[in-house]
Each structure stands twice: as C-alpha cells, then as structure tokens.
C-alpha angles and dihedrals in degrees: 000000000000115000121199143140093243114093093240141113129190088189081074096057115096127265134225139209106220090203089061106025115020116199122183131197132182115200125175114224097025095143105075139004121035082322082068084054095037088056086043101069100029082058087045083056098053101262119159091225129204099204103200125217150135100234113059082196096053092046107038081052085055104049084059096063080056107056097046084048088043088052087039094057099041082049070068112061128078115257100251086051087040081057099061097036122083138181124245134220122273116208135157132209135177120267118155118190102198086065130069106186090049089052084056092050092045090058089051100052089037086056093051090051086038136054103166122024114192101183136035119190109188092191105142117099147142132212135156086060130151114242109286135158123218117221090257090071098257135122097261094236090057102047092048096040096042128351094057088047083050094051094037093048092046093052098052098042097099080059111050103093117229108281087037117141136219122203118208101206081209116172119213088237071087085093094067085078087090095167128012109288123222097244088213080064107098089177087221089166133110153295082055090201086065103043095038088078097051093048084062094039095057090049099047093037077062097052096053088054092048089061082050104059092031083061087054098041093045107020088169086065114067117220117181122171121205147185110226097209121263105304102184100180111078132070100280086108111041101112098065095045088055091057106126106254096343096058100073092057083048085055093051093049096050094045090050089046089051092049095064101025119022137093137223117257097252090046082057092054092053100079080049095056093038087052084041105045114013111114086221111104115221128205107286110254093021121152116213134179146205113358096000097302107163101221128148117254126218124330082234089056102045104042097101084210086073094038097054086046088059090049099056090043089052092053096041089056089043094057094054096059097052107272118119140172095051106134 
C-alpha cells in the first residue's frame, strides 16, 4: 500500500475504534506539508483530529482532499483488515501563531470541546525568513517556532491524560546553536541569508529543551522532539526562490539537494506517527530523526542548565505580556 526507501510502515501502527476508544489529537499545520500526511494517517487510525490553523477556508479544503485520500486508500485494503480498521473525526479550529492572545483563546475554546487530549503535534513552523517582528514583541521565527508551542502546550497541559504525548515538529538546522544564545538576541544584522538561520536555530534549539524539561517535570507524559528528514518540496523556502535574479540559482540548489537527500512529504511525517503511535515506549525527553531513528540532538539542546535558562526566560516574557500562571 505505501511504498517508500525508509524501513517503516504505518500499516504497523495500532488502530483504534473511535466509538470504543476515542483518541484525540491537535496538531498545528495540518493542513499541508508532511503535517497533510501526518493528519492523514492519524485520521486512517481512527484519531479524532483538531486540525490547527489560522484560515477556516485553507483547512476545511484541505480536509476534503482527506477525506477522498483517507476512502482511496481504505478502497484499498482487504475486507478482514478493512474490519479492524476505522476512520477517525476531521475538525479545524483557529489558532493563529502570530498571535498570543488568540493562542490563549484557542485553549480555552479547545478545553470546553475537549476534556481529554491524547496527542499534541506542535508541527507548524517557519524558517528562511527575513527579519519581522510580530506584534507581541517577538522575532517572528521564534514566536512561531517556540514561544506560541510554549504558550499552547502550557496551556493544555491540565488536559493531556497520563500516557498523553507531545510531538516536537525540531529541524536539524538546530545544530547551528553552537553555544547557548542569549534569547534577548534577535540577530537583526546582515547578510540576512546567514542570520536567518540562527534566528531558527535558536528557536528550534528552545523547543527541543522544552521537551526536555517538560519529560522531567511530567514523566507520565511522554515529549519527544524530531527532525522529519530534508523535504525540499513545499514552501519553507520560498522566499528565497522568489528572490529577483538569484532566486532562480537558489531554486536549482535546492532542487539538486533534494534529489540526493531529501525526502517526500509523507516520508517526513513518518518519524511524527512512529513518536506519536508506536506502543514502544522510548526514553522520555528523546530526539529522533528521519524515518524514527533515535539519535541525540545538539550538546546546547540537551544541557538542562540551558534549558532551564530558557524556561525562566520564557515565563518571565510571558509575564510581562499578560500571561500568567505559566510554571
């Protein structure tokens, strides 16, 4: 049924009956890129998924297309398997990012349709920007990347059921942390093509030690982070390919990099449904890559000093912007 070069199956993943045993996921950016794939299956295994997103149109198009790939693929499947196998629930609601007060509202809203969430998928994400601000006073790749995930999560937390999960949608460009950042640092120098990527590693770099203390503080919660593999084909980098006169040898790059070493958008979802479904239980707080390959990230990302570090500063910030009771 699925055919791909990396040694994994969804297939093999358990299934679930919604009618007996109701399981519920929220993702963000389900509606395109690996997060489209990563819906797909949870859908295919009988998930009640929230799919998260800012525009009710683009996602409630896209949960179209999934349902007509969810029925094509169980056209698919041989009546005993087709008997064991049920299809979930697809609903959107708003959650903007960009926007901290409307990620509060959204957990509120989520908690009042929700008593009980089993899976968190933080999946959206942005990187390759030019330098922004968001009106809450943060670089625009690390709000999105980190300080919104921290607020969401938080949030949630009094919902998500021993056992629970949380999914860290990481990036390997995580690397380029190569000591600790100061967080107040919003790298707005040039050339933009360079600090860019600082910018994301640093935000990135904050999201994987957030899974880290999060497995310490609620060990019966498990949070792993990941990076999907290099998917080259979807708009991450479209800012640089529209570049006047130098985005067209940026096109070609990336097209010639994704050749040899990237990966489909449904081959980039599968490390996210193996940290998200498999019964076997990995060590709390792990990082994994392409495919569900347990590896360690960066030194910066796993010392708990700087992780901690990175907590109080994300409170503190927080704080000042109104949202309390965080810790």
């Amino acid at each position: 049924m699925f055919s791909s070069n990396l040694d994994f199956n969804p297939d093999e993943l358990p299934y679930y009956n919604p009618i007996k045993d109701r399981k519920v996921a929220l993702i963000t950016g389900g509606n395109s890129g690996i997060g489209f794939y990563t819906v797909l299956h949870l859908y295919l295994h009988g998930f009640i998924v929230y799919i998260a997103g800012r525009n009710f149109n683009k996602v409630s198009q896209a949960i179209k297309k999934l349902k007509i790939e969810a029925n094509r693929r169980r056209s698919l499947i041989v009546e005993n398997d087709l008997n064991s196998r049920f299809l979930g629930e697809l609903k959107f609601i708003e959650i903007d990012l960009l926007n901290l007060l409307n990620v509060e509202k959204s957990t509120k809203i989520f908690k009042q349709l929700e008593s009980n969430l089993n899976l968190l998928i933080l999946n959206a994400g942005v990187g390759a920007l030019p330098f922004g601000i968001t009106s809450d006073g943060f670089e625009i790749q690390f709000q999105t990347n980190f300080i919104s995930n921290f607020l969401l999560t938080q949030r949630l937390l009094p919902i998500i059921n021993n056992g629970g999960r949380i999914i860290y949608i990481s990036s390997i460009a995580h690397r380029l942390e190569f000591f600790q950042f100061d967080r107040n640092w919003n790298f707005n120098l040039k050339p933009n093509i360079i600090f860019t990527w600082f910018r994301y590693a640093m935000a990135k770099s904050s999201g994987i030690q957030y899974m880290k203390l999060l497995s310490i503080k609620y060990p019966n919660i498990l949070c792993y982070s990941l990076h999907p593999g290099f998917i080259m084909n979807t708009n991450f980098f479209a800012y640089w390919t529209r570049i006047p006169f130098f985005g067209i040898f940026f096109w070609f790059f990336f097209q010639i990099f994704g050749w040899f070493f990237g990966c489909s958008n449904e081959e980039g979802s599968f490390v996210t449904l193996n940290c998200s479904l498999n019964k076997k239980i990995y060590k709390n707080g792990s990082y994994f890559t392409t495919g569900g390959k347990l590896i360690n990230s960066s030194r910066i990302s796993n010392d708990l000093n700087y992780a901690t570090d990175t907590w109080i500063w994300t409170i503190k910030e927080l704080e000042k912007r109104g949202f309390k009771n965080l810790d």
